[in-house]
C-alpha positions in Angstrom: 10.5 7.9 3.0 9.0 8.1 6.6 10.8 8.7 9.7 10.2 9.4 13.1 13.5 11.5 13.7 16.4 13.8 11.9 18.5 10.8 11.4 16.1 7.6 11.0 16.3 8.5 7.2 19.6 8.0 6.8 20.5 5.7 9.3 17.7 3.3 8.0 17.7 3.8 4.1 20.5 6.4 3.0 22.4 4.1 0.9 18.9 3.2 -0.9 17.7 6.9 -1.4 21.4 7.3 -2.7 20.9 4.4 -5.0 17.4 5.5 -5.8 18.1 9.0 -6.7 21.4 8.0 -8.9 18.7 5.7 -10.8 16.5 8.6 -12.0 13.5 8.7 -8.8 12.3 11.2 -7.3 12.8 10.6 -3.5 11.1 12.9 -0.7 11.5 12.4 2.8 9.1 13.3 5.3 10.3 13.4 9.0 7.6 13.8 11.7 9.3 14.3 15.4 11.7 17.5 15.7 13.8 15.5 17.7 16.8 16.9 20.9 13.7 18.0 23.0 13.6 14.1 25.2 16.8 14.7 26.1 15.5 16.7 29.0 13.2 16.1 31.6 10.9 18.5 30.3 10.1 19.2 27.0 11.2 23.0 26.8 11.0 23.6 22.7 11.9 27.1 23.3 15.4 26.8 25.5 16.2 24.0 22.2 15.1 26.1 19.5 19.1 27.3 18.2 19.8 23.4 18.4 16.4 22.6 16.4 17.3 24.8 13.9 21.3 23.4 13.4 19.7 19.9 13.4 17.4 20.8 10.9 19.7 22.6 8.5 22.1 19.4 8.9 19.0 17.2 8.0 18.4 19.2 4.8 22.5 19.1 4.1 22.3 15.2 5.0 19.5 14.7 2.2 20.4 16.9 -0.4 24.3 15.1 -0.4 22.1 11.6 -0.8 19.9 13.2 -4.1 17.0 13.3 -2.7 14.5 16.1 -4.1 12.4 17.6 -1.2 12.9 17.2 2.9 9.8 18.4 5.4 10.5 18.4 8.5 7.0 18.5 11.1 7.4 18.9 14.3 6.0 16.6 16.8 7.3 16.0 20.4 10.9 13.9 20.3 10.2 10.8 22.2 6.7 12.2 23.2 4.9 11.2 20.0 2.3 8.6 21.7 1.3 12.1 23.7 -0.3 12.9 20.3 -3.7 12.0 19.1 -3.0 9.0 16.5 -5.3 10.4 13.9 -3.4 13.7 13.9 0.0 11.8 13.1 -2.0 9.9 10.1 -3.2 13.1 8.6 0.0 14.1 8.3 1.1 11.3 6.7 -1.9 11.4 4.4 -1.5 14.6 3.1 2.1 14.3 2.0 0.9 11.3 0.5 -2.1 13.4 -1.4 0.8 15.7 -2.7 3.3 13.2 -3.3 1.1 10.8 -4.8 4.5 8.3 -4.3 4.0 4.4 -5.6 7.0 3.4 -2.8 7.2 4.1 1.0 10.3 3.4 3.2 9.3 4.0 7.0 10.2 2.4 10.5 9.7 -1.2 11.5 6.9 -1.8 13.9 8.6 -3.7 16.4 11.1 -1.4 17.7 12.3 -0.1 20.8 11.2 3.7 20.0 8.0 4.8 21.0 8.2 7.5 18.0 8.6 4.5 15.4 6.4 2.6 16.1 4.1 5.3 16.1 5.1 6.5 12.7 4.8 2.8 11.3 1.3 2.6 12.5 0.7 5.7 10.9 2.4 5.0 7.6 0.5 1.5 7.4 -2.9 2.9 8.4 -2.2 5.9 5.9 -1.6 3.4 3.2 -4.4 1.5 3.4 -5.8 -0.7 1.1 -8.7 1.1 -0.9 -9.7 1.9 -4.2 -7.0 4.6 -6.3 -4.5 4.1 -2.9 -1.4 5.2 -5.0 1.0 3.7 -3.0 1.7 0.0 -4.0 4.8 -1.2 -1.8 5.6 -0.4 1.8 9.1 -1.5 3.1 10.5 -1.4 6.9 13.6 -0.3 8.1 15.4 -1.5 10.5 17.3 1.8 12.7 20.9 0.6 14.7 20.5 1.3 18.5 16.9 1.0 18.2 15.4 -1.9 16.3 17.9 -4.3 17.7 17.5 -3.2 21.3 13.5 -4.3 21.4 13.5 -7.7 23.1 9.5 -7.7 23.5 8.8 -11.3 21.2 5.8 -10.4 20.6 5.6 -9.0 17.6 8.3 -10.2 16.0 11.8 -9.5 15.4 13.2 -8.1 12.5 14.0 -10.7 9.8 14.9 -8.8 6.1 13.2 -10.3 3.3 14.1 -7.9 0.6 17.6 -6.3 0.3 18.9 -3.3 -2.1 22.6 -3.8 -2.3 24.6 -0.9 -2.4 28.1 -0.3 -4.4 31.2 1.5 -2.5 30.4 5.0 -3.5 26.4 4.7 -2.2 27.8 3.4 1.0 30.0 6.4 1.0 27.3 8.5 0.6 25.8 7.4 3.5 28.5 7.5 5.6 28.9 11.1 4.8 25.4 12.3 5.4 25.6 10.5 8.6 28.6 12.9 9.2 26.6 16.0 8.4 24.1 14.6 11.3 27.2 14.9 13.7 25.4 15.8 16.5 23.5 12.5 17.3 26.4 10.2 15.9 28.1 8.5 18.6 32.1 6.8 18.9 32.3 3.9 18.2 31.5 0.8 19.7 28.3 2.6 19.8 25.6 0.9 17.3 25.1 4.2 16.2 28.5 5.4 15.0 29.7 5.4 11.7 31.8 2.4 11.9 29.3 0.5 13.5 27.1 1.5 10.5 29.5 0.7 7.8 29.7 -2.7 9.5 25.8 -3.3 9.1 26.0 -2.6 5.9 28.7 -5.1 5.3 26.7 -7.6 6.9 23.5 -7.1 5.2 25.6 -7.2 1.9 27.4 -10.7 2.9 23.7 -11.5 3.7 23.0 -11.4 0.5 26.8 -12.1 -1.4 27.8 -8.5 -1.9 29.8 -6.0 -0.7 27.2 -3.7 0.7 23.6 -3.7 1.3 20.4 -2.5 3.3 17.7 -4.6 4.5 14.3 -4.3 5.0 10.8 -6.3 5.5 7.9 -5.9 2.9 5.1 -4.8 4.4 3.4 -4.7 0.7 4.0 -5.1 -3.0 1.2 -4.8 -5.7 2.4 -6.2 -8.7 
């Protein structure tokens, strides 16, 4: 799993990783931008650095409640990510793929209001290329609340699930309490990014689908 921020993970795929995990895989999560730092003007990393550190510890707190096996956190300007050479991001991605060697990647949907998402979907894509021995065989998108649905640009796309993991009571749970552990970037609700507005999503993309509870994604790939 790719994300762009301490967060994205979970707000995108934590009832999945929860669902994979409890199934027997091995999930890692790879997150690329340290996050907090956009939040002023100017990036100071250093005046941040006690609130880096919190966030970080709740993003390993967050991931080992959902079962997954290893978090790395890089640290890449929040919000500043298209300041960054493109090939350095891919490298990134590459090598975690080299020491991974994972058949599945979960990372952001391209068409999204973030700058930092759609950066790390170009990477992911571009890092999972099509060429001889590439281990990785399916690529899914997620879809983040307060971001994906507030791109109105048309023109690539809008996101439109075509592959859905439903979730039972107790992985939705699971989500909903790592998104707790994140407390610091939840919002109240009616924000899109609150806990309840979550739960609600995932109501939705279960009744999408006939169940009680479910995520949604678009394939980008599956090699079968």
């Amino acid at each position: 799993m790719v994300a762009a921020h301490p967060d994205d993970e979970v707000l995108g795929c934590g009832g999945t990783m929860a669902r994979l995990a409890e199934e027997g895989h091995d999930v890692h999560v790879l997150i690329l931008a340290e996050g907090l730092t956009s939040r002023e003007i100017k990036r100071d990393r250093e005046s941040k650095l006690s609130e880096l550190n919190s966030l970080s510890n709740d993003a390993n707190k967050a991931n080992l409640s959902l079962g997954v096996k290893t978090v790395e956190l890089y640290d890449f300007p929040d919000n500043r990510m298209d300041s960054i050479d493109r090939l350095d991001v891919i490298k990134v991605v590459e090598r975690k793929i080299d020491v991974i060697g994972p058949s599945v990647i979960f990372t952001h949907f391209g068409n999204d209001l973030n700058v930092d998402h759609r950066i790390t979907n170009d990477a992911v894509v571009t890092a999972c290329r099509v060429y001889p021995n590439q281990v990785v065989e399916e690529l899914f998108f997620f879809e983040v609340a307060s971001s994906t649905e507030w791109q109105i640009s048309p023109n690539f796309g809008s996101f439109q699930p075509n592959v859905y993991y439903k979730l039972s009571l107790q992985q939705m749970e699971k989500k909903k309490n790592a998104l707790s552990i994140y407390e610091s970037e939840m919002r109240p609700f009616p924000h899109a990014r609150s806990i309840e507005a979550i739960e609600a999503l995932g109501k939705w993309r279960g009744a999408n689908i006939g169940y009680s509870f479910a995520e949604a994604f678009v394939v980008g790939r599956l090699i079968r």
